[in-house]
N, C-alpha and C positions, 0 to 999 in steps of 0.2 A: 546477638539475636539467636534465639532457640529454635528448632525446626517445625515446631509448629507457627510461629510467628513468622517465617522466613516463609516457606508452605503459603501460609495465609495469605502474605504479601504480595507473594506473585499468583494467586489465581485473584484475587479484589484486582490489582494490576491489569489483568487480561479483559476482565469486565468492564472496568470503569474507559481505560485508556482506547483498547485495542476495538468497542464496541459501539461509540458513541457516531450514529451514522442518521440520515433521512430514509424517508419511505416514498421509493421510486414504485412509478403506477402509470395509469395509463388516464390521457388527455385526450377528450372524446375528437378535440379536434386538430392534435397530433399524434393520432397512434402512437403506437408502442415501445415508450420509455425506459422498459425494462432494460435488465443486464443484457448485454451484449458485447462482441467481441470487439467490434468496428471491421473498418476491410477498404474505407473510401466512397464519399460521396455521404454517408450517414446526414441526415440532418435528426433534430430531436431535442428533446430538453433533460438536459441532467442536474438532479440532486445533490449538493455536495456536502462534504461533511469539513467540519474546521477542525479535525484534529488528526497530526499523519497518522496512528494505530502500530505503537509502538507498543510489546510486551516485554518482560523483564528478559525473556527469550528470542526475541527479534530477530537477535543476530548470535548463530552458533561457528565459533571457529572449529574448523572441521578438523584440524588437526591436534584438536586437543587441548589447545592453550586460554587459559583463564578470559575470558571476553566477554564484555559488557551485563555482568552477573552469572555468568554460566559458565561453567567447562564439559565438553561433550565426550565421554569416556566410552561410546561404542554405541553400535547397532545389530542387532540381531531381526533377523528374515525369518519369518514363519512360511515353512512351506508341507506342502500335504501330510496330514498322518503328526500332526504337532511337531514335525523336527524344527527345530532352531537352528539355522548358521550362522555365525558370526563374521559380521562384514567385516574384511581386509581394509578398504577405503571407502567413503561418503564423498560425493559431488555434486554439485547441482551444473546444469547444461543447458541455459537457455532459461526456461522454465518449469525445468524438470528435474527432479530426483535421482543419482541414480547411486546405486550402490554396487561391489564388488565383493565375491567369492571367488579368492582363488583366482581363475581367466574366467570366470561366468559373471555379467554384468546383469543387477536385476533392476527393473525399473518400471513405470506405470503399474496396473493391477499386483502385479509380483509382491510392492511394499504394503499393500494394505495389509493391516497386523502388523509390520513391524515394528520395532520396541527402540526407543533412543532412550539411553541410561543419561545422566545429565548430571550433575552435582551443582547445587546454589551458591555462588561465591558472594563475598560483600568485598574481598581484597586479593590481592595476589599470594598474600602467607594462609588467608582463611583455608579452611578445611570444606568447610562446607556442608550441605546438605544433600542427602542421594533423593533425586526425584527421576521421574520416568513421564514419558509422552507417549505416546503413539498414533501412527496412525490409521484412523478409522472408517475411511471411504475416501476415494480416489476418482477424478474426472478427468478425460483426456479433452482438450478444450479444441487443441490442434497439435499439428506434430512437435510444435515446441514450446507447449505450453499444455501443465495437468493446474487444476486444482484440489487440495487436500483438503482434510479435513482429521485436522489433532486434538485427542484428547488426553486427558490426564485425570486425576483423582484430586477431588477436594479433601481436605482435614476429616471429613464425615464418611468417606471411601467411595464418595457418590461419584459416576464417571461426569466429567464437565467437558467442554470445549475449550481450546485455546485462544481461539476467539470466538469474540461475540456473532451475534447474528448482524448479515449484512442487511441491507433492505430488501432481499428478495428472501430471509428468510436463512440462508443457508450461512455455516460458519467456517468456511473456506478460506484457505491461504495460496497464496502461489510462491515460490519461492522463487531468488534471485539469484544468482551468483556473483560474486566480490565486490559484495559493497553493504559500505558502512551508511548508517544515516543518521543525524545528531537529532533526537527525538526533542531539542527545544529548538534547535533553527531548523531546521528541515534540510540540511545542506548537507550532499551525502557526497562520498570519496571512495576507490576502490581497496578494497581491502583484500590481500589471499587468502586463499582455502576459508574463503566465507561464505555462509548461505544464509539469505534475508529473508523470514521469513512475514512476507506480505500479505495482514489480515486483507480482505475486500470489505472489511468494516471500517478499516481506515483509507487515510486520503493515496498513499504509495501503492496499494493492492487497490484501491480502487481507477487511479489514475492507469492502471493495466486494463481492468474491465474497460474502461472507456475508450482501449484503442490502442494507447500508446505503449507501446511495450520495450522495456530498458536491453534488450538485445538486438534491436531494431535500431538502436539511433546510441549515438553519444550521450554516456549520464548525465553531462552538464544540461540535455536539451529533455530528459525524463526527468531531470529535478523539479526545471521548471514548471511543466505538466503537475506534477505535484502540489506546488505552490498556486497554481493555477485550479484545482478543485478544491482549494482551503481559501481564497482569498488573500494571499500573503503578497498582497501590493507588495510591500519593501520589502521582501527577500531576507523576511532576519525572523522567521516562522511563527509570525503572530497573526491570524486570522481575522479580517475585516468582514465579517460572515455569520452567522447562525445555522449549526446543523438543520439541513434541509431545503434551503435554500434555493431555488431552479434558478439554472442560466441555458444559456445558448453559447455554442464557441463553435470559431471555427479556425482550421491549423494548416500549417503548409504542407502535413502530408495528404490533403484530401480524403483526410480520415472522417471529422465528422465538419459537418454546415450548418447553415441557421435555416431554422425551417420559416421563421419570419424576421428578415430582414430588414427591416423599418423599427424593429424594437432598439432600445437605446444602446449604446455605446456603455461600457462597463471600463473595460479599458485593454489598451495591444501591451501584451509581454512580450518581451526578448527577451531574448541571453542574457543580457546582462541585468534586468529590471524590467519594472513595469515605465513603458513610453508614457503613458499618458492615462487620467482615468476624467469619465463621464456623469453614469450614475454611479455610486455604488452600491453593489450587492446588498450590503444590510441597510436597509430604509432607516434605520438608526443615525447614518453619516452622511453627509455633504460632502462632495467634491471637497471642500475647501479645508476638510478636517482630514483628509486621507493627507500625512505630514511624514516624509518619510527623512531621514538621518535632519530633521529639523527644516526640511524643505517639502512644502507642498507640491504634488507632483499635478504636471502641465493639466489643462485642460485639455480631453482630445476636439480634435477638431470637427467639422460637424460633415466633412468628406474622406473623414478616414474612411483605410482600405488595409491592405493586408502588405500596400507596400508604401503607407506612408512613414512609416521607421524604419531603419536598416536592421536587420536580423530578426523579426518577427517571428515569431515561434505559434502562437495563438492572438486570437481576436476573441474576445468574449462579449454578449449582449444580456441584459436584464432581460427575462421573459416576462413579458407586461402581457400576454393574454390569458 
């Protein structure tokens, strides 16, 4: 593949994959639906989208080495007066950025401007192609959590985003630290010296907007979360859902609630799977079609609660108003 195809591939890649999201808004008779951080007690209706918002860049091994299409060959810090420094190390902390000069650690506003040189791999012997991101506006969300905002050059020299736009409009990512996510099952694993970087266009950056945030809790239990704003009843990353979709959930951090409780039963996730499903989500399906490893999964019952399965993670409900 030549560099212009290669190029090509990965900004079509960033659009199609990393942007395919709903348009969250406000219900005259549930306020304010919008983005938000969570904190506890939340109730409200969220939008989901059915695809996690993987790009050909997802995921950059900080230390260099060949990784899921990319190898990251340095960073450079724009600071006053055009000087350039050359980062020593790249890390991510929580949900933050941070980079090293020397003993000087730069990080929030500091990175805005700067420059990640990248090379496009298709193999481990490939040579590759030199491309560059950067980044172009920066938000401090809270003290361990910014979100970014990366751009790059299409084939035309026009600046583009990394990712697409989320449903409030903006093309923001948060990043993660160590870990891997397999962009067809959604099953992610810790990886070192890695940084995830998570569109809010997709279901993993958006599963953060909604509260849950992967330095807060065990991955195993933010996977879920994940799987839980795509519809992935059976845990093997196939979405039982149509972007856009409004639900109601509610979790055992007392993150977010149902703001009408009398709406139907959707279905309880745990750990290990989905317990049990009621309506589901895409009005396309029947309870009795949601068929997971060739077994249909239980009916929930019509007194469920948050501890009628062992290890409940989320409850979800169909927003019927």
């Amino acid at each position: 593949m030549n560099a212009r195809s290669l190029l090509s591939l990965l900004i079509v890649s960033a659009g199609l994959v990393a942007g395919c999201d709903g348009i969250e808004g406000v219900d005259e008779d549930l306020g304010e639906v919008t983005l938000r951080p969570g904190g506890g007690g939340f109730g409200g209706v969220w939008l989901n989208t059915s695809l996690i918002g993987a790009t050909l860049f997802s995921e950059i091994d900080l230390k260099g080495a060949s990784h899921d299409g990319v190898r990251f060959n340095g960073l450079q810090i724009r600071r006053p007066g055009d000087q350039w420094l050359t980062a020593s190390s790249v890390s991510a902390v929580d949900g933050n950025l941070k980079a090293k000069v020397g003993t000087t650690t730069y990080s929030g506003a500091d990175l805005v401007g700067s420059r990640w040189q990248l090379t496009l791999v298709e193999g481990e012997d490939d040579e590759g192609v030199a491309a560059e991101i950067w980044i172009a506006s920066h938000v401090q969300v809270s003290p361990d959590e910014s979100r970014y905002v990366f751009e790059t050059l299409d084939l035309e020299g026009n600046v583009v985003p990394v990712c697409d736009a989320d449903s409030a409009g903006n093309h923001t990512l948060i990043p993660i630290k160590d870990v891997t996510v397999d962009a067809m099952t959604g099953a992610m694993a810790t990886r070192k010296d890695t940084v995830y970087l998570a569109c809010t266009s997709g279901a993993v950056g958006k599963a953060i907007v909604w509260g849950y945030k992967p330095w807060d809790r065990v991955l195993s239990d933010f996977e879920v979360a994940t799987r839980v704003v795509r519809a992935d009843y059976c845990f093997d990353g196939t979405p039982w859902t149509e972007t856009g979709t409004s639900l109601q959930l509610r979790d055992k951090y007392n993150i977010n609630t149902f703001v009408h409780a009398s709406d139907p039963t959707e279905v309880v996730w745990t750990k290990t799977g989905a317990a049990c499903v009621g309506t589901p989500r895409s009005s396309i399906y029947s309870a009795a079609q949601v068929v997971c490893d060739g077994q249909a999964l239980p009916l929930c019952p019509s007194n469920t609660s948050m501890t009628t399965f062992s290890g409940t993670l989320f409850w979800t409900k169909i927003n019927a108003s």
